[in-house]
Backbone as CSV, one residue per row, in Angstrom:
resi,resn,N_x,N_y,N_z,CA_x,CA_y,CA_z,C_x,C_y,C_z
1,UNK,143.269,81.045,35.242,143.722,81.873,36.337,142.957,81.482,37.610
2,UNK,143.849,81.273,39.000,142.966,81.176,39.850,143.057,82.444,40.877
3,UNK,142.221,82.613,41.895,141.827,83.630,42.744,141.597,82.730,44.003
4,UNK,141.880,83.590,44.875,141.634,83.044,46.235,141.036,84.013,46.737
5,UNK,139.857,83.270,47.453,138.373,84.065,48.274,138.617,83.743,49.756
6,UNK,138.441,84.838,50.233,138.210,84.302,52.227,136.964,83.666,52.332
7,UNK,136.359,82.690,53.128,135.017,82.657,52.990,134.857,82.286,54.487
8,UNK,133.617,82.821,55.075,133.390,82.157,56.125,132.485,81.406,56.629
9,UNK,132.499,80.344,57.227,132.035,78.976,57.258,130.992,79.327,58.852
10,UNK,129.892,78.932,59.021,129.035,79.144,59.779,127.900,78.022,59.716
11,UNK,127.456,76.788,61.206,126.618,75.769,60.838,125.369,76.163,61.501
12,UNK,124.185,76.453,60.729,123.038,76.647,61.357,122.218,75.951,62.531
13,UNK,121.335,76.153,62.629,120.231,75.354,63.676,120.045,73.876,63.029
14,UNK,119.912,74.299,61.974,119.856,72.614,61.618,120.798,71.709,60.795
15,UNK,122.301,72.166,61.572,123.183,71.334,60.772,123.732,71.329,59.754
16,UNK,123.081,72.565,58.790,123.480,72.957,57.428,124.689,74.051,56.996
17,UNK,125.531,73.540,56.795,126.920,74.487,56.573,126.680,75.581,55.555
18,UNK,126.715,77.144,56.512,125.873,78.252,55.620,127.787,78.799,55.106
19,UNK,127.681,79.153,54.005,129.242,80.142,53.767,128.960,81.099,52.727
20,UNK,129.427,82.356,53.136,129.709,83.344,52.851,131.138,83.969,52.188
21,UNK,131.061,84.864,51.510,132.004,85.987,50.952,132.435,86.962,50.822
22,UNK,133.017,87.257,52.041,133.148,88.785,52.821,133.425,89.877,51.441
23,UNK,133.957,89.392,50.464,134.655,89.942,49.122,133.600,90.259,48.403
24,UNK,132.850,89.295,48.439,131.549,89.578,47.477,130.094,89.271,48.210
25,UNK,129.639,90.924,48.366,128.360,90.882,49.182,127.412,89.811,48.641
26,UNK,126.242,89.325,48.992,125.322,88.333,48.225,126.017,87.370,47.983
27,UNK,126.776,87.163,47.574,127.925,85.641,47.569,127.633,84.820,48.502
28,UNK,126.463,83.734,48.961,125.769,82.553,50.337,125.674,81.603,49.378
29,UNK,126.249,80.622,50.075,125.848,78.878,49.516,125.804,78.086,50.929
30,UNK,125.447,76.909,50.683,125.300,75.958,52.015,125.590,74.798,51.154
31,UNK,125.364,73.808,52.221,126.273,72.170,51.914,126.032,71.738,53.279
32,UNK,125.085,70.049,53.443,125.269,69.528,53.825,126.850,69.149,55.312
33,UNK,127.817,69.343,54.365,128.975,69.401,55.137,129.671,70.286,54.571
34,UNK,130.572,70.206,55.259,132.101,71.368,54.828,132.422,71.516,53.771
35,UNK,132.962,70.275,53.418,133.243,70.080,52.142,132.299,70.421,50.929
36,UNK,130.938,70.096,51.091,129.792,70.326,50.154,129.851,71.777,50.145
37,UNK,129.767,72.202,51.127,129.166,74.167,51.147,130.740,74.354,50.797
38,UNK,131.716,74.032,50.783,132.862,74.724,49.436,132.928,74.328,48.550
39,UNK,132.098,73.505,47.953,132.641,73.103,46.681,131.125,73.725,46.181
40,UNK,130.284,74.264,46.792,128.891,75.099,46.435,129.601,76.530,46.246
41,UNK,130.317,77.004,46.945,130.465,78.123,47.332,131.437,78.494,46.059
42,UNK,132.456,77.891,46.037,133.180,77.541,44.725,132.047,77.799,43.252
43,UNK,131.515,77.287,43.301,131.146,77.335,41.788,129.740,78.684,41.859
44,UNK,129.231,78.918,42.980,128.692,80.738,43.477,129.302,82.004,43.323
45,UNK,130.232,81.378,43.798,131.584,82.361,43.315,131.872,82.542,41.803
46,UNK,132.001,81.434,41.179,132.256,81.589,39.445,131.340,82.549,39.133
47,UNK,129.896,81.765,39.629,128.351,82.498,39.045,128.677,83.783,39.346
48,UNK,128.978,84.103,40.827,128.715,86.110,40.788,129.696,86.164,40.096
49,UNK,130.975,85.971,40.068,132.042,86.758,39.111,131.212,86.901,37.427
50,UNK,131.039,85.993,36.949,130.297,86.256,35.445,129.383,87.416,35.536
51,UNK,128.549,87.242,36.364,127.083,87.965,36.539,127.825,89.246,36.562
52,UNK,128.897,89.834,37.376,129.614,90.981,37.770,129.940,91.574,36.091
53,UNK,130.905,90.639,35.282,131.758,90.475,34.585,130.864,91.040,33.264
54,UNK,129.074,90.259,33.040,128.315,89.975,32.482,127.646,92.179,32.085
55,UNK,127.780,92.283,33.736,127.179,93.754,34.034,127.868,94.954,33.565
56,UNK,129.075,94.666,33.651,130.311,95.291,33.582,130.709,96.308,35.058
57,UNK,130.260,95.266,36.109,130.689,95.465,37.619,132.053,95.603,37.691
58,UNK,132.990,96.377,38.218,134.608,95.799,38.073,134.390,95.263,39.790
59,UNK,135.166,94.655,39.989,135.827,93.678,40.830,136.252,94.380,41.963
60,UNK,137.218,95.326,41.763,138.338,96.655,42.407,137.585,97.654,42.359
61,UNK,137.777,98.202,43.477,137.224,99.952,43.812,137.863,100.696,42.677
62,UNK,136.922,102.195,42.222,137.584,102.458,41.340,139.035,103.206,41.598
63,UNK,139.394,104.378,40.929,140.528,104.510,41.409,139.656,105.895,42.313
64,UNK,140.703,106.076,43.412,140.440,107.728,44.302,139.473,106.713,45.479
65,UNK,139.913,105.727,45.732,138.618,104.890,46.723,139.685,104.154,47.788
66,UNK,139.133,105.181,48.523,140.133,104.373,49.838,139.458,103.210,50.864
67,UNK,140.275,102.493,51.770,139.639,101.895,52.663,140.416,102.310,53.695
68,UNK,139.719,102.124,54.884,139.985,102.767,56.199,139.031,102.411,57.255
69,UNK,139.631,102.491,58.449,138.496,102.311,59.537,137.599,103.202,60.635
70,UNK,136.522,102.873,60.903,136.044,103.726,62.000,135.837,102.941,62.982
71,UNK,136.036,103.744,63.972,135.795,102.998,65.884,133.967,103.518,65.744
72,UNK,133.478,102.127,66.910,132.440,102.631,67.242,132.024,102.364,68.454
73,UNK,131.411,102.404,68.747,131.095,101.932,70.699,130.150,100.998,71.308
74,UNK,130.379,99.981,71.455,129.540,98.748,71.613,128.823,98.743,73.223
């Protein structure tokens, strides 16, 4: 089965491609290049899903769990 993750791609001070997983908090890998920090991020991703899976974390809010937004004032 596959899954598709948003991830977002961010290059530090020193050149190092940092990416993240808005889906899954703690979810950070890096790579050299683009390509490296997804194919890191990729197999980080496997790792937390097990670790989740391992805990018996579910994935999905439970049920009665809404999402919604708040304004705030910058």
């Amino acid at each position: 089965m596959l899954m598709d993750f948003k991830i977002l791609i961010e290059q530090d001070e020193d050149g190092w491609y940092i990416v993240t997983v808005p889906a899954l908090p703690g979810c950070v890998s890096q790579g050299r290049t683009e390509e490296e920090a997804k194919r890191n991020i990729a197999e980080a991703i496997e790792l937390h899903l097990g670790a989740l899976a391992r805990d018996g974390i579910p994935l999905c809010p439970g049920r009665g769990a809404r999402e919604d937004l708040v304004a705030v004032r910058l």
